[in-house]
C-alpha positions in Angstrom: 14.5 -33.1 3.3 13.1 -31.8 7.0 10.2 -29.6 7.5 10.3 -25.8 8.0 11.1 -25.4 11.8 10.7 -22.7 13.9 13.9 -21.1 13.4 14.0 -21.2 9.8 10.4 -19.3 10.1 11.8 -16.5 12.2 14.5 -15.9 9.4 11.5 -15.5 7.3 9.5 -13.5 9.1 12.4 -11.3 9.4 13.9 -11.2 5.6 9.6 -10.0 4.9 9.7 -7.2 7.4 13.0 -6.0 5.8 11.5 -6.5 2.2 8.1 -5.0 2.6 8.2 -3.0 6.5 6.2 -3.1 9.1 3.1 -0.5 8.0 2.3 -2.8 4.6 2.6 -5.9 6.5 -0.4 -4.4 9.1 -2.6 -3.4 5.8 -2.0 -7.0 3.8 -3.2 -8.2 7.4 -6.0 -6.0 8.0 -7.2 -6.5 4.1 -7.0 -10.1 4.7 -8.9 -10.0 7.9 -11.9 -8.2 6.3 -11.8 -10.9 3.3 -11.9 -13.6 5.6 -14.9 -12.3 7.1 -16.7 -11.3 3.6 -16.1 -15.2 2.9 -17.6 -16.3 6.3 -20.4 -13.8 5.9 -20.8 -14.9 2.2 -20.9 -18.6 3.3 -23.8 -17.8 5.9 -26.0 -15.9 3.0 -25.3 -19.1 1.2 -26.7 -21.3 3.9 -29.9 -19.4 4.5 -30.9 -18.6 1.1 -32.3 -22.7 -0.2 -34.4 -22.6 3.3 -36.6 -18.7 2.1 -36.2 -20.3 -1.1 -38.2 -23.5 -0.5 -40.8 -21.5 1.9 -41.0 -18.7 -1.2 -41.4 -22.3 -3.8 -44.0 -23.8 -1.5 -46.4 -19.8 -1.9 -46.0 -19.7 -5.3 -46.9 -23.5 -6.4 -50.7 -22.8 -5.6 -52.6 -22.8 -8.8 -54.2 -18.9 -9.8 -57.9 -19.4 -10.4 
């Protein structure tokens, strides 16, 4: 068995646009686009939040008198 090649992709492509039209296809894309950047976005909050949580840690271990 051979991959998927190009024309076997265009068939594809075309059999969808029949199946679901053009207009759904842009708003699946556009949904997807703004869920890829959520993620992204999401990813970066996750990155920055152990380095103001370890400067936060470092305030609050000083003993109250």
């Amino acid at each position: 068995m051979g991959s998927i090649g190009l024309p076997e992709l265009l068939v594809v492509l075309a059999v969808v646009l029949l199946v679901f039209g053009v207009g759904r296809i842009a708003r699946v894309g556009g949904e997807l686009g703004k869920g890829v950047s959520a993620f992204r976005e999401g990813l970066r909050e996750g990155q920055e939040a152990p380095s103001e949580k370890d400067s936060t840690e470092k305030k609050d271990d000083t003993p109250a008198a």
